[in-house]
VMD Tcl script that draws the C-alpha trace (Angstrom):
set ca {
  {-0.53 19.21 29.94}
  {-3.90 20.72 30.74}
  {-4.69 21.82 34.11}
  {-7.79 19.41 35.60}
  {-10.01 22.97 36.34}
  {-9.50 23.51 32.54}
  {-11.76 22.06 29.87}
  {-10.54 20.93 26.16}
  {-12.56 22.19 23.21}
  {-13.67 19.69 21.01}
  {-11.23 20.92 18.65}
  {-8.74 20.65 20.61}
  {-9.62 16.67 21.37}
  {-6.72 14.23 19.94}
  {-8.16 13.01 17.14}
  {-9.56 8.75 17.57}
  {-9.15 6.61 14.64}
  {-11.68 4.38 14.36}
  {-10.99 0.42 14.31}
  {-10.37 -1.00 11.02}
  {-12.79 -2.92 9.02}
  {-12.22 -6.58 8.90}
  {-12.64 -8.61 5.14}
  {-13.42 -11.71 5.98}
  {-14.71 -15.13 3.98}
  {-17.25 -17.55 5.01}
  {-17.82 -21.25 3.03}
  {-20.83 -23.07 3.66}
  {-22.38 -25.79 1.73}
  {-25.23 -24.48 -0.40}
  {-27.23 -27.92 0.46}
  {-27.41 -26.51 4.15}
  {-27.68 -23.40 3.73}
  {-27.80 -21.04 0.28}
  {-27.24 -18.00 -0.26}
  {-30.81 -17.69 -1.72}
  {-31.96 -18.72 1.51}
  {-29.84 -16.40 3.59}
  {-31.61 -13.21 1.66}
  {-35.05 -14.36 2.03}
  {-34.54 -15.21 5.76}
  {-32.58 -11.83 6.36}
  {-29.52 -13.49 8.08}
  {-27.35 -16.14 8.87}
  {-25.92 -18.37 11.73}
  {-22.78 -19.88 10.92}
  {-22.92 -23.10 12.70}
  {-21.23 -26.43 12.60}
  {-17.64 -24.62 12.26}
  {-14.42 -26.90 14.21}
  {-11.67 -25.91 13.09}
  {-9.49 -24.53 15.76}
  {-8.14 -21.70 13.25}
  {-11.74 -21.05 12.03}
  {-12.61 -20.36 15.68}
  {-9.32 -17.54 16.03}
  {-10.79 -16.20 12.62}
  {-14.84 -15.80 14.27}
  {-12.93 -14.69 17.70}
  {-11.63 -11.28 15.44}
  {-14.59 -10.80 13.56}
  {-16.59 -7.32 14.87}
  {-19.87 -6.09 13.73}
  {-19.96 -4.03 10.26}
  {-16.96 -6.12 9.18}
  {-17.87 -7.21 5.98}
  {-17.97 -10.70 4.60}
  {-18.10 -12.85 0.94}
  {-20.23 -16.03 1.41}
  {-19.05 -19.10 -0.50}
  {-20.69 -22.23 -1.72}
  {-18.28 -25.18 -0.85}
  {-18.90 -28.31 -1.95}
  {-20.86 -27.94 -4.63}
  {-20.41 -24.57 -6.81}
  {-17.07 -23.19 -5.00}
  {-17.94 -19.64 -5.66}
  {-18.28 -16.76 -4.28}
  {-21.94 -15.70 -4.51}
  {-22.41 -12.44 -1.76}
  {-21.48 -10.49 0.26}
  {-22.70 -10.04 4.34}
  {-21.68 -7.76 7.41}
  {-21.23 -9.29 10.93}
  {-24.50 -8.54 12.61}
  {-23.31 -10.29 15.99}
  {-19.83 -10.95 17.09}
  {-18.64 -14.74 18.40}
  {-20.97 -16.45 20.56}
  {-20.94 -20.52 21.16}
  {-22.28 -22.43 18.53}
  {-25.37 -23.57 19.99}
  {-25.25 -26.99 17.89}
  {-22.34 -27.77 20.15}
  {-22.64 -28.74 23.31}
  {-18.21 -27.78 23.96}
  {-18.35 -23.87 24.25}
  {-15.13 -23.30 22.84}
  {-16.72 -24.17 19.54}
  {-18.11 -20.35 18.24}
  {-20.23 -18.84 15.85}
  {-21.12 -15.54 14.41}
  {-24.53 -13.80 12.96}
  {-24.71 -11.77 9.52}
  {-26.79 -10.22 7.28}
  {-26.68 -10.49 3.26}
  {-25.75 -7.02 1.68}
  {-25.32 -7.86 -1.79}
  {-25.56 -10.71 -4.35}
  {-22.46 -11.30 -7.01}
  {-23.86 -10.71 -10.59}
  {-22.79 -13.84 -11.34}
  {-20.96 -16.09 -8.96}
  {-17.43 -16.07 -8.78}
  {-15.92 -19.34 -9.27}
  {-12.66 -20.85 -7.62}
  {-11.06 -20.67 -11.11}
  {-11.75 -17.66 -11.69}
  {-10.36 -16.81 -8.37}
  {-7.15 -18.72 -8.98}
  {-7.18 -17.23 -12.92}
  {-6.65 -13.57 -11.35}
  {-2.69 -13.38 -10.53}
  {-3.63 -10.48 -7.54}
  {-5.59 -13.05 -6.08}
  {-2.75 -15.56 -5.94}
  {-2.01 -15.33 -1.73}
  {-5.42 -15.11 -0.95}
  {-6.11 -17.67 1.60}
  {-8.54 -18.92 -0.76}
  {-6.46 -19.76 -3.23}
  {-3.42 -20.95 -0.57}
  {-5.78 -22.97 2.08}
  {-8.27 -24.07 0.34}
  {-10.28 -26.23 3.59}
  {-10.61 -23.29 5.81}
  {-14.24 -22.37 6.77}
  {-13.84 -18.92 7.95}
  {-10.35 -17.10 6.57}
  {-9.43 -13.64 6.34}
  {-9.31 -11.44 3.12}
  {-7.38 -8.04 2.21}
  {-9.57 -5.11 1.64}
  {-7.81 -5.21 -1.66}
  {-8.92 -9.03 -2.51}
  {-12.19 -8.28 -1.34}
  {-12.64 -5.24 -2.94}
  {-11.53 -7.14 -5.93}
  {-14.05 -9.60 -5.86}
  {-17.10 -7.74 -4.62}
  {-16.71 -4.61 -6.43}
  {-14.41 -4.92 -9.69}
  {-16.13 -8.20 -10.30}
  {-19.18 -6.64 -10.79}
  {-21.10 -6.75 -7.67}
  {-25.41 -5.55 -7.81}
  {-26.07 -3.26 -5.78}
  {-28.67 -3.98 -2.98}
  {-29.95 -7.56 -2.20}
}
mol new
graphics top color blue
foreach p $ca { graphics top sphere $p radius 0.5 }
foreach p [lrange $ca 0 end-1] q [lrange $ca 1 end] { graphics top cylinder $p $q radius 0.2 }
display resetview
């Protein structure tokens, strides 16, 4: 134990780990909001969101965790990926504030978008919650299935 008089050297500091990054997906309908629109406006506001596991889902999100937007409803495909720009917050288009939502910012755009079937075609993508739960709005990801997805699927680069 160190003495209080005594300082410790900054090499001698226990070491911190820093938090882990969260991989997180987010479906919206591209009629409401597209990715398109999310890079030429900068960012997004996911509103509209009830679903009382969505909500646990936006309640762990942190900023810099990163995040693949998906077109429901139309294309079901993965089409980019964003960060969390500002953690859970009530969804202003509600006026019940246990109802949350979260702001991000597009980082890149898929190549090509990533359909559902192709999803469901790749057998290390079988558990994904994706794949298992198909009407969740906001689900968690492994680093591995989203590094699958954004990276070994051919991600560009910058947006």
């Amino acid at each position: 134990m160190v003495a209080v008089s005594e300082t410790i050297k900054p090499d001698e500091r226990p070491a911190v780990k820093p938090a882990p990054r969260g991989y997180w997906l987010v479906k919206f309908a591209p009629f409401r909001t597209s990715w398109a629109e999310i890079v030429r406006h900068g960012s997004f506001t996911l509103r509209g969101v009830r679903s009382p596991a969505a909500r646990k889902h936006l309640l762990q999100m942190r900023t810099g965790d990163e995040v693949l937007f998906y077109h429901s409803q139309q294309e079901l495909a993965v089409v980019g990926v964003m960060t969390v720009t500002r953690e859970a917050y009530p969804d202003p288009t509600s006026a019940d504030p246990q109802w949350l939502t979260c702001d991000f910012a597009p980082l890149k755009t898929l190549a090509r978008p990533l359909s559902l079937d192709i999803i469901k075609a790749d057998s290390r993508l079988a558990l994904m919650a994706l794949v298992r739960q198909p009407r969740l709005a906001v689900m968690p990801v492994t680093e591995m299935e989203f590094k699958i997805i954004a990276e070994e699927m051919h991600a560009k680069s910058e947006t």
